[in-house]
C-alpha positions as CSV (number, residue, x, y, z in Angstrom):
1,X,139.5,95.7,117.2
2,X,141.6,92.2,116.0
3,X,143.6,93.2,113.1
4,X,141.2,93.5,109.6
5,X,141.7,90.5,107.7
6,X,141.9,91.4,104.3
7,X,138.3,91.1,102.3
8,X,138.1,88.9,99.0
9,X,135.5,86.2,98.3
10,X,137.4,83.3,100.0
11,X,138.0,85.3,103.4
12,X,133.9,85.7,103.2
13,X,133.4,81.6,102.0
14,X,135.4,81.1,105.0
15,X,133.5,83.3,107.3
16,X,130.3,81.7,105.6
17,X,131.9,77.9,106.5
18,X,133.0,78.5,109.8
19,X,129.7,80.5,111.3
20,X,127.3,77.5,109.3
21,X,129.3,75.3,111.3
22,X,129.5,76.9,114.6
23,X,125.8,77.7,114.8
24,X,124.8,74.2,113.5
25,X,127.2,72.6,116.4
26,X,125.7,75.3,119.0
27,X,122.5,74.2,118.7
28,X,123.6,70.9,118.4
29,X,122.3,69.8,115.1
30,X,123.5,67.4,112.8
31,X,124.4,68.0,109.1
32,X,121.6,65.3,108.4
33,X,118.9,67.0,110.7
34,X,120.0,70.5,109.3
35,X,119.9,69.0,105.6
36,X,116.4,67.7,106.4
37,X,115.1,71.2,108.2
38,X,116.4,73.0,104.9
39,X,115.2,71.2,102.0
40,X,119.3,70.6,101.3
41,X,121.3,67.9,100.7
42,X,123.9,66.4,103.5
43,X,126.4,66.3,100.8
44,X,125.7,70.5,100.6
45,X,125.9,71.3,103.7
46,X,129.4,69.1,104.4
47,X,130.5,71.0,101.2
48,X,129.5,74.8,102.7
49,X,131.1,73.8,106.0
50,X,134.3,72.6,103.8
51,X,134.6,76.2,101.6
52,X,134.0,73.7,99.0
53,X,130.9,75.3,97.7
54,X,129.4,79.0,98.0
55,X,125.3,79.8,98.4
56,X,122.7,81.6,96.7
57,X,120.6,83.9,98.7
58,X,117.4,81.6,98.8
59,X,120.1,78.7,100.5
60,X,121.1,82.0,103.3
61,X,117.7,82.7,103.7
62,X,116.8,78.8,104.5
63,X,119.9,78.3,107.1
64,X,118.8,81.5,108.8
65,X,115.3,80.5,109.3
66,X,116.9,76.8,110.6
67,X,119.5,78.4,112.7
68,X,117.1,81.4,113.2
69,X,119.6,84.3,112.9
70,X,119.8,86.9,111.1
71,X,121.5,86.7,107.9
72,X,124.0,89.5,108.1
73,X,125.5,87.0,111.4
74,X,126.9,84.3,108.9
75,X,129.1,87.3,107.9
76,X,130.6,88.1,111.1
77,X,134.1,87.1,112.3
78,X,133.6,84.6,115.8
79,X,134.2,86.6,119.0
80,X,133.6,89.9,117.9
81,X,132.5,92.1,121.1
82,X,129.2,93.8,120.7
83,X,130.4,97.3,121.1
84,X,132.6,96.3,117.5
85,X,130.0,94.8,115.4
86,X,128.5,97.9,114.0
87,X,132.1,98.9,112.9
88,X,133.1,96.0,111.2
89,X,129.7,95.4,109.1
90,X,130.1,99.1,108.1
91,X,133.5,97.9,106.8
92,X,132.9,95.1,105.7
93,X,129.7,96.1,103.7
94,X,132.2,99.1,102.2
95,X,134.5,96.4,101.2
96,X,131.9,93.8,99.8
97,X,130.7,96.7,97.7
98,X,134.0,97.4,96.5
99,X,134.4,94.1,95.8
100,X,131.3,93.7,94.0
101,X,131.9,96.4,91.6
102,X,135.5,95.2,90.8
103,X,134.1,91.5,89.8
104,X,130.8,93.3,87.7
105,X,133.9,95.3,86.2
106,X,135.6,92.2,85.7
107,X,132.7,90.3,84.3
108,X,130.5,93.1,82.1
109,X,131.5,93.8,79.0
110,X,131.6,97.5,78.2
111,X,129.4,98.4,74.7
112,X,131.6,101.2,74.3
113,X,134.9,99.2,74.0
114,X,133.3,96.9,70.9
């Protein structure tokens, strides 16, 4: 396997950016006709392909219904072998869970410290 980048929200807004814009130009599909097949705004797309701007959930759910991919595949690094990709979403869930918790620990405040 390539060497493990290191996981933190901008390594995953990048992987979110640069698989958007890689399955949008596969399939040879505008920003404009992929703004129009998603309910979302040319402006938002150009801003997700750009790490400008992150996306909720229901906005992953619409490009993988337009790009008609599983969700999990905006996640994955481009050119990983097949034989590698159950490896690196085991890690890479372990490390978005770890990262999870560290930001609700960053962000919740704790009753018991009051």
């Amino acid at each position: 396997m390539a060497e493990k980048e290191k996981i933190n929200e901008k390594y995953i807004l990048q992987l979110l950016s640069r698989n958007v814009k890689r399955f949008r130009t596969q399939q040879n599909i505008s920003q404009i006709q992929l703004a129009l097949t998603t309910g979302l705004t040319h402006n938002f797309i150009h801003d997700i392909e750009s790490c400008k701007k992150g996306i909720s959930s229901k906005t992953l759910a619409k490009l993988s219904i337009a790009f008609n991919v599983e969700p999990y595949q905006f996640f994955l690094p481009e050119g990983l072998p097949n034989n590698e990709t159950l490896v690196y979403v085991k890690d890479f869930n372990d490390s978005l869970q770890k990262v999870v918790h560290e930001l609700t620990q960053q962000y919740t405040v704790n009753p018991k410290k009051k």
